[in-house]
ChimeraX commands (.cxc) that place a marker at each C-alpha (Angstrom):
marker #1 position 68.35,-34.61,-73.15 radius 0.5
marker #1 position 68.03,-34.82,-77.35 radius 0.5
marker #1 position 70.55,-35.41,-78.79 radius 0.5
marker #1 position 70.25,-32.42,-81.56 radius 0.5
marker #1 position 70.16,-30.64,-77.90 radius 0.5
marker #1 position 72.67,-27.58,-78.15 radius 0.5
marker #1 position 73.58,-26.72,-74.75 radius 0.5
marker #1 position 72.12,-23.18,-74.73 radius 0.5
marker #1 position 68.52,-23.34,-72.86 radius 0.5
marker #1 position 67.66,-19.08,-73.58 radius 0.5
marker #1 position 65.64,-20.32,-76.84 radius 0.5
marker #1 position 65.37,-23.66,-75.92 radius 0.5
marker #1 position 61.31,-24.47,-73.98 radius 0.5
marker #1 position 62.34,-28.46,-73.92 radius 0.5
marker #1 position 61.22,-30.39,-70.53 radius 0.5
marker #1 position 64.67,-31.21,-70.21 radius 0.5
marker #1 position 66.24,-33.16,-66.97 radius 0.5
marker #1 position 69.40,-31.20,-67.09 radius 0.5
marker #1 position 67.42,-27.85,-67.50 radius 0.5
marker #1 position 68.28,-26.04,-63.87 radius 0.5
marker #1 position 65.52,-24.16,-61.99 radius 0.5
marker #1 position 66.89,-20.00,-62.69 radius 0.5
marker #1 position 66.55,-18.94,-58.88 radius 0.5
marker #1 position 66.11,-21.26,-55.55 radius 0.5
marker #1 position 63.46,-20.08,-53.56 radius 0.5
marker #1 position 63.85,-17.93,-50.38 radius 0.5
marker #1 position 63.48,-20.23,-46.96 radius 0.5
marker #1 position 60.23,-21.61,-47.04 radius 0.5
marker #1 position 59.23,-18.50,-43.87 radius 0.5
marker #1 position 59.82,-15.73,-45.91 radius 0.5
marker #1 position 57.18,-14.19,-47.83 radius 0.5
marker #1 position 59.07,-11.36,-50.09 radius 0.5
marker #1 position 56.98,-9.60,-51.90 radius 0.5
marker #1 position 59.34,-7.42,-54.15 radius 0.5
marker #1 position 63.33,-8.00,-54.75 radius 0.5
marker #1 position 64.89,-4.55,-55.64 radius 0.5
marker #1 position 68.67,-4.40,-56.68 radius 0.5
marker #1 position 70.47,-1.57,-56.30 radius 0.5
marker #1 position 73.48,-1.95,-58.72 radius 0.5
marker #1 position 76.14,0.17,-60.52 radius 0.5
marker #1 position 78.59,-0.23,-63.36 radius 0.5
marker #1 position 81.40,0.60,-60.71 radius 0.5
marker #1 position 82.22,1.05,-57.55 radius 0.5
marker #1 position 82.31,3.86,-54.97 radius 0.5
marker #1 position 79.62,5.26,-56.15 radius 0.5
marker #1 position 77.16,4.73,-53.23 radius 0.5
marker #1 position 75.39,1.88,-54.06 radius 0.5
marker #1 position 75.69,0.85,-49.94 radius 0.5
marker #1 position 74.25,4.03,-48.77 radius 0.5
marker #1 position 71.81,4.11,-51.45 radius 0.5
marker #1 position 70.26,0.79,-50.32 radius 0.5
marker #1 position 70.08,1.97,-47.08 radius 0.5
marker #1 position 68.35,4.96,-48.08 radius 0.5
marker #1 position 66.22,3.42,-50.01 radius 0.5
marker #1 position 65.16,1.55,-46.70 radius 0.5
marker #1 position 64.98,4.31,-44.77 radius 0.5
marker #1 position 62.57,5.56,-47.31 radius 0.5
marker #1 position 60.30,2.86,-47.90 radius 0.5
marker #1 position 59.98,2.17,-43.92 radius 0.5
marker #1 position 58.88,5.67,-43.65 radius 0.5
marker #1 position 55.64,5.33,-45.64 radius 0.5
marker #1 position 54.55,2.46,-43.86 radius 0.5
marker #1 position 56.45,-0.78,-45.56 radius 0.5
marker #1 position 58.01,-3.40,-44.04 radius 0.5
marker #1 position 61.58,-3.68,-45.55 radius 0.5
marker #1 position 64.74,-5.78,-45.43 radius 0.5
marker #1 position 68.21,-5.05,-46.74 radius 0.5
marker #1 position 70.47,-7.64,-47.75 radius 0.5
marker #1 position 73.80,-6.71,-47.98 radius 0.5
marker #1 position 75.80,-9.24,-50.66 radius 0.5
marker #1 position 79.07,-7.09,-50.68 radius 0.5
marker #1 position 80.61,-10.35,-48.61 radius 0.5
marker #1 position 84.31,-8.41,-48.69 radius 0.5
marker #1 position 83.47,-5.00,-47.99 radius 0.5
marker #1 position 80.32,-4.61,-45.86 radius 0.5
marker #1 position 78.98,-1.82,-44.77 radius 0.5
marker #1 position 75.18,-2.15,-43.94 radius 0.5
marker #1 position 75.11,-2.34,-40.51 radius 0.5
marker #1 position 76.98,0.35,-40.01 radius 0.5
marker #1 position 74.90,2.74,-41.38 radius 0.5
marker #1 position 72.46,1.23,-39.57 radius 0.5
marker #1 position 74.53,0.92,-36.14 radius 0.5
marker #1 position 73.35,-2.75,-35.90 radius 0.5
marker #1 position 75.78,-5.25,-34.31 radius 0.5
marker #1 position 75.97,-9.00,-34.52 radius 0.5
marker #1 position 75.78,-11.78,-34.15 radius 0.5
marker #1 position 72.70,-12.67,-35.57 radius 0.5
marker #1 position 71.05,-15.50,-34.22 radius 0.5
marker #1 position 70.22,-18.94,-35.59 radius 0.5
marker #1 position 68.17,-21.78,-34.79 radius 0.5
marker #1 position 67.57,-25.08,-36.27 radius 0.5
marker #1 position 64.93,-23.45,-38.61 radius 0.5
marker #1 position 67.22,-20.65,-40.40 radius 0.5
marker #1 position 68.69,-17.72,-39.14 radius 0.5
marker #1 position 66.71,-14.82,-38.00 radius 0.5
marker #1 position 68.04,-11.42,-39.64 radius 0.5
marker #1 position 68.73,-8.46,-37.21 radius 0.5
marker #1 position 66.16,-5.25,-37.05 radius 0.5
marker #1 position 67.37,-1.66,-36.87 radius 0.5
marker #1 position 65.99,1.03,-34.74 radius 0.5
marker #1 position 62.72,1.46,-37.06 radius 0.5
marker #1 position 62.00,-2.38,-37.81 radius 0.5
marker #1 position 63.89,-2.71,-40.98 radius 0.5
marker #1 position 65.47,-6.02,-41.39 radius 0.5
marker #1 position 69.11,-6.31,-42.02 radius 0.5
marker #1 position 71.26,-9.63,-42.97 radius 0.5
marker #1 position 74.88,-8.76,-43.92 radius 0.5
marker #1 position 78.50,-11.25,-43.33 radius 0.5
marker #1 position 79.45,-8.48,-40.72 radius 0.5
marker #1 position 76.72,-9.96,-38.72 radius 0.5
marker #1 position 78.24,-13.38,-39.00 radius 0.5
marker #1 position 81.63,-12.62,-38.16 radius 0.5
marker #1 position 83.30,-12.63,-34.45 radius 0.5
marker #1 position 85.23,-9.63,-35.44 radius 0.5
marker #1 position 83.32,-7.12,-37.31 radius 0.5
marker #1 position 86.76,-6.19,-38.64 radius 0.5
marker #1 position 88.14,-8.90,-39.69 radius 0.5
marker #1 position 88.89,-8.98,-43.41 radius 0.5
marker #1 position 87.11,-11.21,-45.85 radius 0.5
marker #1 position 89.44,-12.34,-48.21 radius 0.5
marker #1 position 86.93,-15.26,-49.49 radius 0.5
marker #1 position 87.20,-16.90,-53.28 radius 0.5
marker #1 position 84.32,-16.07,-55.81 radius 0.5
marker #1 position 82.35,-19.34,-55.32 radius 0.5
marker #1 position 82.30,-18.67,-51.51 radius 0.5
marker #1 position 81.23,-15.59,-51.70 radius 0.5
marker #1 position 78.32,-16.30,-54.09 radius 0.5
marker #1 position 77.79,-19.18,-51.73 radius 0.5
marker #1 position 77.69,-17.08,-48.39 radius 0.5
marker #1 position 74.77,-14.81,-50.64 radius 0.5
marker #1 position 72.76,-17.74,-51.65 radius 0.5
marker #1 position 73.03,-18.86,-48.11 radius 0.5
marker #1 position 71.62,-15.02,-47.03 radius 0.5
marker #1 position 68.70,-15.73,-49.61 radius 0.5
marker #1 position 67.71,-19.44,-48.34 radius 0.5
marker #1 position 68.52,-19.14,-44.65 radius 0.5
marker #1 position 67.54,-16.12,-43.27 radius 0.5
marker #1 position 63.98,-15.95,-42.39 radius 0.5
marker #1 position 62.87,-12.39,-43.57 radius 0.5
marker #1 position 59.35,-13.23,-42.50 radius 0.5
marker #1 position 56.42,-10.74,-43.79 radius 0.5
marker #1 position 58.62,-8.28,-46.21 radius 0.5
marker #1 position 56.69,-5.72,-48.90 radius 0.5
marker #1 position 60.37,-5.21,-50.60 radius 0.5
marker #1 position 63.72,-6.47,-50.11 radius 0.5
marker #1 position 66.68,-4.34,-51.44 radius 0.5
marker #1 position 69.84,-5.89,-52.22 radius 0.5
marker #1 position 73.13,-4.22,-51.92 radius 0.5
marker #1 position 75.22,-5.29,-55.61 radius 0.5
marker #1 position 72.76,-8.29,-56.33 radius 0.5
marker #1 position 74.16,-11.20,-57.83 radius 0.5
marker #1 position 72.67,-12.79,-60.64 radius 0.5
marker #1 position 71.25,-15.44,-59.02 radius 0.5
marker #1 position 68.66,-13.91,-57.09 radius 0.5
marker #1 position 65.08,-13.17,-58.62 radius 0.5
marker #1 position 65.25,-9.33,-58.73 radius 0.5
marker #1 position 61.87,-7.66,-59.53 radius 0.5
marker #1 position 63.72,-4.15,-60.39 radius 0.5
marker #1 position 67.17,-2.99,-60.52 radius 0.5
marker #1 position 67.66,1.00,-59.49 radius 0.5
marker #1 position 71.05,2.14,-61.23 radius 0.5
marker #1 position 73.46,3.99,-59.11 radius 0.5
marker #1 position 75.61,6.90,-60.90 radius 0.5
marker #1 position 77.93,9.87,-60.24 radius 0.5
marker #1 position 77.99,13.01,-62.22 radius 0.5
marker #1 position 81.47,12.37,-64.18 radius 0.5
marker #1 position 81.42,11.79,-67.93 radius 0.5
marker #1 position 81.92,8.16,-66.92 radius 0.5
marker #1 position 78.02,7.57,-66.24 radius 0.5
marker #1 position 77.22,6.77,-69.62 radius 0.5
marker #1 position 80.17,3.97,-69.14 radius 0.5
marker #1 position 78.35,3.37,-65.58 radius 0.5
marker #1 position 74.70,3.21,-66.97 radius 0.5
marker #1 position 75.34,1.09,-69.41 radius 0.5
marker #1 position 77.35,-1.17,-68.31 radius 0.5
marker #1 position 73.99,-1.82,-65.54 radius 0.5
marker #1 position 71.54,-1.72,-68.32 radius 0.5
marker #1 position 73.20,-4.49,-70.33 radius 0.5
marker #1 position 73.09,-6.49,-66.64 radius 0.5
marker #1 position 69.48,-5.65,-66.48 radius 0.5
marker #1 position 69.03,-7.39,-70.15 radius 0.5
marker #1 position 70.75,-10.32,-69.67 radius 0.5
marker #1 position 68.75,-10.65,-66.00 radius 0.5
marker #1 position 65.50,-9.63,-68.17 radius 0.5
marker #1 position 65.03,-7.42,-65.14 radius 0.5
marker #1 position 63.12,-3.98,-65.37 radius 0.5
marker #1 position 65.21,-0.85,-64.53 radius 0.5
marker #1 position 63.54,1.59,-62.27 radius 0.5
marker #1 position 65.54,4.61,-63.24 radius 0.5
marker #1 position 69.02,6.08,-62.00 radius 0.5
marker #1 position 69.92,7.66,-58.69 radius 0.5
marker #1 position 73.19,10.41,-59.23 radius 0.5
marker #1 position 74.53,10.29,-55.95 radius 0.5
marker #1 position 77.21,13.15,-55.00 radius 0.5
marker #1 position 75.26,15.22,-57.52 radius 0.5
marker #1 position 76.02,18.62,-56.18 radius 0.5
marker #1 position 77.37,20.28,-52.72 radius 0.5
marker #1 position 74.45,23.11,-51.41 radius 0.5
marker #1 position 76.38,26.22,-50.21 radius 0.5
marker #1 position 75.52,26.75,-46.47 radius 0.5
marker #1 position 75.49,30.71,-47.10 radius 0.5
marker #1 position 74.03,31.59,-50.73 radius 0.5
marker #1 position 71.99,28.07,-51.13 radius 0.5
marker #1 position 73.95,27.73,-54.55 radius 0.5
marker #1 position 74.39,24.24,-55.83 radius 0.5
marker #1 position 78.06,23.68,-56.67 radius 0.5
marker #1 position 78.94,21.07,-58.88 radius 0.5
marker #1 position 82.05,19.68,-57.07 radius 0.5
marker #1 position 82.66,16.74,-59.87 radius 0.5
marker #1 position 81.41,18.81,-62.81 radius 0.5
marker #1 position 78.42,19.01,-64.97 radius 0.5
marker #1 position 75.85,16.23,-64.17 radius 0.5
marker #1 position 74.95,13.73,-67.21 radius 0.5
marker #1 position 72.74,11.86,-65.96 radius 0.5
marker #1 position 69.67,13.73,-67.91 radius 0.5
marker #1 position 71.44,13.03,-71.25 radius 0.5
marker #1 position 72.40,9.59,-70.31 radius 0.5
marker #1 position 68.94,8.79,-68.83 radius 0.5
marker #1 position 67.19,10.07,-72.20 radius 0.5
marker #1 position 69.90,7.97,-74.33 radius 0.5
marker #1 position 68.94,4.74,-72.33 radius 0.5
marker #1 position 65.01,5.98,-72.13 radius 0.5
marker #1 position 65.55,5.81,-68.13 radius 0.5
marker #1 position 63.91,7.97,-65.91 radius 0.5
marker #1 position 66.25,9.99,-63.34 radius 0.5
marker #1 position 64.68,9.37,-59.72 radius 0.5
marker #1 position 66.97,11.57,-57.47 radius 0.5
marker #1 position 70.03,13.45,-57.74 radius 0.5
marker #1 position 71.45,13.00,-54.37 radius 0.5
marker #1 position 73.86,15.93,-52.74 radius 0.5
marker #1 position 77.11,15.47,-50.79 radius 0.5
marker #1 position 75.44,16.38,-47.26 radius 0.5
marker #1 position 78.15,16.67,-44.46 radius 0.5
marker #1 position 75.63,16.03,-41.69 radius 0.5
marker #1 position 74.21,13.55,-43.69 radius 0.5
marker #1 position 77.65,11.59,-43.53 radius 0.5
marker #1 position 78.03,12.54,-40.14 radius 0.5
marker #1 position 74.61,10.61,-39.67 radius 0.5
marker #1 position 75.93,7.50,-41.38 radius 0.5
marker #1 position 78.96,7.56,-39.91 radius 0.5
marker #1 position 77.14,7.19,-36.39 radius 0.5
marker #1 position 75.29,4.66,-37.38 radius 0.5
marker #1 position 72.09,6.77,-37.51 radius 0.5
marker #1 position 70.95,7.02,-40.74 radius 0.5
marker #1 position 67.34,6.42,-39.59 radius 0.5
marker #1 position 67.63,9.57,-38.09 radius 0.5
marker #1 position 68.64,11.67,-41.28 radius 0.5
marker #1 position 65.47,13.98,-42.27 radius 0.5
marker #1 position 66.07,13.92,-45.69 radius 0.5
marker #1 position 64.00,13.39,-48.75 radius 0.5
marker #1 position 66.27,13.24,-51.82 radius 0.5
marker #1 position 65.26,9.82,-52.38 radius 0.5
marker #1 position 60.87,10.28,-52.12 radius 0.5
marker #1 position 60.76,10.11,-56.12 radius 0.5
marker #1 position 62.85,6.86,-56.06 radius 0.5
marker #1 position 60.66,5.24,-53.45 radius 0.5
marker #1 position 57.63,6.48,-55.14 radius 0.5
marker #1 position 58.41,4.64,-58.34 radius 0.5
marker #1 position 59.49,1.31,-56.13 radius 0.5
marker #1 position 56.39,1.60,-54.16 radius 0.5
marker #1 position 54.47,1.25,-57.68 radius 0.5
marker #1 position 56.22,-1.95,-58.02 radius 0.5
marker #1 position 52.97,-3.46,-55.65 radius 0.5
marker #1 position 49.85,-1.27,-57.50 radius 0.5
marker link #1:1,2 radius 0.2
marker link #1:2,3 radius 0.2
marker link #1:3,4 radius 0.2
marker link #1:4,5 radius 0.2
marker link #1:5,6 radius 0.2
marker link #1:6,7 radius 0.2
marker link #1:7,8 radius 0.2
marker link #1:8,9 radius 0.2
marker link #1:9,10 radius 0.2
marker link #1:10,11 radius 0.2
marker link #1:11,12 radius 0.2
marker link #1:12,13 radius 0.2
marker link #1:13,14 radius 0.2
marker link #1:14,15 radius 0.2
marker link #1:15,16 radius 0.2
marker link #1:16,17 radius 0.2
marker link #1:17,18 radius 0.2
marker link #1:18,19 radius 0.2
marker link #1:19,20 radius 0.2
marker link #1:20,21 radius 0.2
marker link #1:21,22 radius 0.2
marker link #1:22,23 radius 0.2
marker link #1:23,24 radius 0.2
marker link #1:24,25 radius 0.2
marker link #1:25,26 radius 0.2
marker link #1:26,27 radius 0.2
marker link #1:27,28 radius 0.2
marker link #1:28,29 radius 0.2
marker link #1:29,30 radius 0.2
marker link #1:30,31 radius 0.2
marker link #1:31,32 radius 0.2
marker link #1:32,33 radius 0.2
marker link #1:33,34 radius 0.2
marker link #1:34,35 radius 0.2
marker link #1:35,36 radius 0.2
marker link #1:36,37 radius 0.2
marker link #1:37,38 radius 0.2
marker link #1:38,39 radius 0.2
marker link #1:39,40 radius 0.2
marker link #1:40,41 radius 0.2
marker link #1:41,42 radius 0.2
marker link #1:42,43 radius 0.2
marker link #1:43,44 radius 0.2
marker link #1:44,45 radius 0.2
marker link #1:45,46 radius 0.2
marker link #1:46,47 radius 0.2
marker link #1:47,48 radius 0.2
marker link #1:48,49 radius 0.2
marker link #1:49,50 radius 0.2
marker link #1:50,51 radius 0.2
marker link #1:51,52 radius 0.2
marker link #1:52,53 radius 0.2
marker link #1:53,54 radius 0.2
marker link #1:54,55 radius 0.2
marker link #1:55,56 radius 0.2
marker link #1:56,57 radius 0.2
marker link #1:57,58 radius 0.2
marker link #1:58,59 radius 0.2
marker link #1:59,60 radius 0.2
marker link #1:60,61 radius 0.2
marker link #1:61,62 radius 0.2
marker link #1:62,63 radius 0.2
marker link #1:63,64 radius 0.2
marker link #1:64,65 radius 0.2
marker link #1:65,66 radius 0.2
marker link #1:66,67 radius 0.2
marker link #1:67,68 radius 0.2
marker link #1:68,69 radius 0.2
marker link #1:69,70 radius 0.2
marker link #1:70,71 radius 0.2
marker link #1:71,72 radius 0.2
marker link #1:72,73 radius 0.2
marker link #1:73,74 radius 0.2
marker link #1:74,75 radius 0.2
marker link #1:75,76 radius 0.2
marker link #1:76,77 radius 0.2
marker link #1:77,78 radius 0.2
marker link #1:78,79 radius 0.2
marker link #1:79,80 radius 0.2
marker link #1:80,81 radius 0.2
marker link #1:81,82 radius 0.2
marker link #1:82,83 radius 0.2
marker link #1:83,84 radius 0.2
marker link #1:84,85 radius 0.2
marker link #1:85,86 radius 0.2
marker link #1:86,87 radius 0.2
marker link #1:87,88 radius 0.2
marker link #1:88,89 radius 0.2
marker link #1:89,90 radius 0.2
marker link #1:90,91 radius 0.2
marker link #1:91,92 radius 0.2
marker link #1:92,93 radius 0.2
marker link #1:93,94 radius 0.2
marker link #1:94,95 radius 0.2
marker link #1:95,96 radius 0.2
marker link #1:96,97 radius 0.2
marker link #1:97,98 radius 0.2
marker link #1:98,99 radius 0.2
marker link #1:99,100 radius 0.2
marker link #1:100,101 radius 0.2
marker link #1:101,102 radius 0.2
marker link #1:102,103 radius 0.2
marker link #1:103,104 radius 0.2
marker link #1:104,105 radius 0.2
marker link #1:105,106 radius 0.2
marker link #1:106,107 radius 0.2
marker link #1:107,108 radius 0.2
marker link #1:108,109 radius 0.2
marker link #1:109,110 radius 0.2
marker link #1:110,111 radius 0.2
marker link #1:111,112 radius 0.2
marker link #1:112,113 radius 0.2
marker link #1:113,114 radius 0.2
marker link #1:114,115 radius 0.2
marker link #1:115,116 radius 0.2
marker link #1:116,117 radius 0.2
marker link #1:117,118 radius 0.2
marker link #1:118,119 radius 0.2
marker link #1:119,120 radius 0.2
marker link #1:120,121 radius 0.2
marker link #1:121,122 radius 0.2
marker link #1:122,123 radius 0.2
marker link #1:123,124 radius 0.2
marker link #1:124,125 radius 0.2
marker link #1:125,126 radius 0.2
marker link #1:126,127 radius 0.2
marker link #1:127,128 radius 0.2
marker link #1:128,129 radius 0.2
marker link #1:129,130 radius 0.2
marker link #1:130,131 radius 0.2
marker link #1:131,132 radius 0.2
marker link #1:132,133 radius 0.2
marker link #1:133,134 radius 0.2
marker link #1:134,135 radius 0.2
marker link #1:135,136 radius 0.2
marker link #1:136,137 radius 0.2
marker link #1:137,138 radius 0.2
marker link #1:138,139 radius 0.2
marker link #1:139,140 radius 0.2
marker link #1:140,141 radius 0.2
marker link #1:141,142 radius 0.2
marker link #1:142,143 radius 0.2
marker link #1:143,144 radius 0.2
marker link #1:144,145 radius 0.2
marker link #1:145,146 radius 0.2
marker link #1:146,147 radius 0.2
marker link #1:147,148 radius 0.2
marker link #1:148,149 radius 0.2
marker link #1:149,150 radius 0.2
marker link #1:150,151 radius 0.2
marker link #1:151,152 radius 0.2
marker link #1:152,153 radius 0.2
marker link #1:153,154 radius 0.2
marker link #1:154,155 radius 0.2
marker link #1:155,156 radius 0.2
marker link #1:156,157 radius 0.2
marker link #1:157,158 radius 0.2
marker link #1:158,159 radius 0.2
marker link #1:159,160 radius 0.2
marker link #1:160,161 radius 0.2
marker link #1:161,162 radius 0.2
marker link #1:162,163 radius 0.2
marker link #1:163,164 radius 0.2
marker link #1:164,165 radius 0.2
marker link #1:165,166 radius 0.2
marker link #1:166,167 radius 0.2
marker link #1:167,168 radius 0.2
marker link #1:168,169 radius 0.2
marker link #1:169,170 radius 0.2
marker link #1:170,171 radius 0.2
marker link #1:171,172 radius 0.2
marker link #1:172,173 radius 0.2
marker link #1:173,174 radius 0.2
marker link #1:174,175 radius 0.2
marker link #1:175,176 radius 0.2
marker link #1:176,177 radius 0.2
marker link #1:177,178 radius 0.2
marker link #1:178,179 radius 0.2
marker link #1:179,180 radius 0.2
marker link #1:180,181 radius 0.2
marker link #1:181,182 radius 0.2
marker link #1:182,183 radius 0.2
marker link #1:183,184 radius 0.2
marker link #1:184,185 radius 0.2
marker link #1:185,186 radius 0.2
marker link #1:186,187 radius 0.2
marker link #1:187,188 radius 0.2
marker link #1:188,189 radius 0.2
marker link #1:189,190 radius 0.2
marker link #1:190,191 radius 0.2
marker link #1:191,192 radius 0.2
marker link #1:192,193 radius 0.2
marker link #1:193,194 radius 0.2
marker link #1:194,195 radius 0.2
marker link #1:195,196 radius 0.2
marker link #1:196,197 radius 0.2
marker link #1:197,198 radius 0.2
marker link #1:198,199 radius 0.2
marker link #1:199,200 radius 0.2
marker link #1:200,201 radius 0.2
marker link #1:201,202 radius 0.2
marker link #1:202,203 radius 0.2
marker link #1:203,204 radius 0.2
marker link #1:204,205 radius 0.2
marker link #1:205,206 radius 0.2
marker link #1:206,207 radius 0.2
marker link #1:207,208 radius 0.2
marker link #1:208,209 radius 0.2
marker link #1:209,210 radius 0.2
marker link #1:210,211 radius 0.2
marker link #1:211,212 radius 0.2
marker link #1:212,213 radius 0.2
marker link #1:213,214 radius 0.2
marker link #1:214,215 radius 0.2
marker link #1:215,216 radius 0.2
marker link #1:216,217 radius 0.2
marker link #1:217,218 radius 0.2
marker link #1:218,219 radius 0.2
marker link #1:219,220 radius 0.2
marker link #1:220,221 radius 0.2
marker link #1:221,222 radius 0.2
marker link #1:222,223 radius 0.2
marker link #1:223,224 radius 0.2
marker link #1:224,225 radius 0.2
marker link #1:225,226 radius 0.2
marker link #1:226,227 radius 0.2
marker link #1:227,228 radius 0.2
marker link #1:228,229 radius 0.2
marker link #1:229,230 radius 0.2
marker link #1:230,231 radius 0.2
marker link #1:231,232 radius 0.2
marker link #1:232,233 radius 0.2
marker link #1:233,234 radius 0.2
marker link #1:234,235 radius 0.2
marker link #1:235,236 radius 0.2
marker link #1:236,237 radius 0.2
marker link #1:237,238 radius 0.2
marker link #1:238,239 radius 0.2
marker link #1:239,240 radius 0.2
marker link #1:240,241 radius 0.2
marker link #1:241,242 radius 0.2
marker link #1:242,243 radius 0.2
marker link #1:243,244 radius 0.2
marker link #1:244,245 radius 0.2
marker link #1:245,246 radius 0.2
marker link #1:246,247 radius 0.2
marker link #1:247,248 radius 0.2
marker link #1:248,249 radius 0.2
marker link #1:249,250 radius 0.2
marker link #1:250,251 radius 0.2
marker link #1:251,252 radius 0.2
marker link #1:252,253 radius 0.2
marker link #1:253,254 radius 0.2
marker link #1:254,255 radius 0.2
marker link #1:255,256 radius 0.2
marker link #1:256,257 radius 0.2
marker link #1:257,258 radius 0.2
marker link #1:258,259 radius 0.2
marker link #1:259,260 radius 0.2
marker link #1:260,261 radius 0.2
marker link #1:261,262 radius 0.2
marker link #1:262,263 radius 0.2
marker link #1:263,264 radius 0.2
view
């Protein structure tokens, strides 16, 4: 270290000793080709089912996909998925557990005796527990990798920004996009989830949360707006079952068009 050395290594391109590597490498088995976040400025949005979607999605044109689910305290990954632990380890890493179609899944749920159980971990555990998900887990051959609220510590190769249509998405958007900066990340565009409610009778969209804002909000940040997903009940019916593999949906084809792009 020099001693004019300032302590802040963003401008700094000194061979330095106490200069730490950005992101650990994934276990030495897994070949990942793409790392795609899926992130919002707040929660209860759908970030959880829009990861799995995303998934679903991707596996459908032919790619072979993992999810990695680093909401430690409130999982919800394998449900959607109707996957059950516990996922099995050997003296080489732990091997992640597959869904009905092949797609890869690691999550805490699949760690836990009780699926239940609360996690009521500390904030260096839980970033711990992902890091552990990231270097551990042998993902094998994987074309992308999406990662339920990424932490900063994994090497994202694009971030897709989850919103809902209240005036708070320009709160939600940016919040993401100044995440994205600090990551130097690429944004793929935003996904409005609960966008609109299709009447069963007239096929009328009905704005249930008010006038969407994503358009204005994706021009302000120079984003492009990927899907505007509906509130579906059979599509939460799905989900709740576990069977979201099964959902026939395609609100999410321009989103996976602009990921698949990610490997052109």
């Amino acid at each position: 270290m020099s001693e004019a050395c300032t302590h802040d290594c963003s401008n700094c391109h000194a061979d330095c000793s106490s200069r730490a590597p950005q992101h650990e490498p994934p276990h030495a088995k897994s070949h990942i080709k793409k790392v795609i976040g899926v992130v919002s400025g707040k929660g209860g949005v759908g970030k959880s089912m829009t990861s799995a979607m995303m998934a679903v999605s991707m596996r459908r044109k032919g790619y072979k996909v993992g999810v990695l689910d680093a909401d430690i305290t409130g999982p919800s990954i394998p449900k959607l998925f109707g996957v059950h632990g516990p996922a099995m380890g050997t003296e080489n890493g732990i091997n992640p557990v597959e869904s009905h179609t092949g797609i890869k899944i690691m999550s805490i749920n699949l760690l836990l005796e009780d699926e239940e159980a609360p996690v009521v971990w500390r904030g260096p555990v839980i970033a711990g527990a992902v890091k552990q998900f990231w270097q551990e887990v042998i993902w094998d051959d994987v074309d992308f990798l999406f990662v339920d609220m990424p932490p900063g510590t994994l090497p994202v190769d694009g971030i897709i920004i989850v919103s809902s249509p209240q005036e708070l998405v320009g709160m939600i958007v940016g919040k993401a996009v100044q995440m994205a900066e600090m990551m130097k990340v690429p944004i793929l565009g935003i996904v409005e989830n609960m966008s609109y409610v299709l009447c069963p009778d007239c096929g009328k969209h009905i704005n249930v949360f008010g006038d969407s804002h994503v358009d204005e909000t994706g021009k302000k940040y120079h984003l492009p707006v990927l899907a505007k997903m509906p509130l579906n009940p059979e599509f939460a019916k799905e989900a709740d079952a576990g069977m979201i593999e099964t959902f026939a949906g395609d609100y999410l084809d321009g989103a996976a068009d602009a990921v698949a792009k990610l490997l052109k």
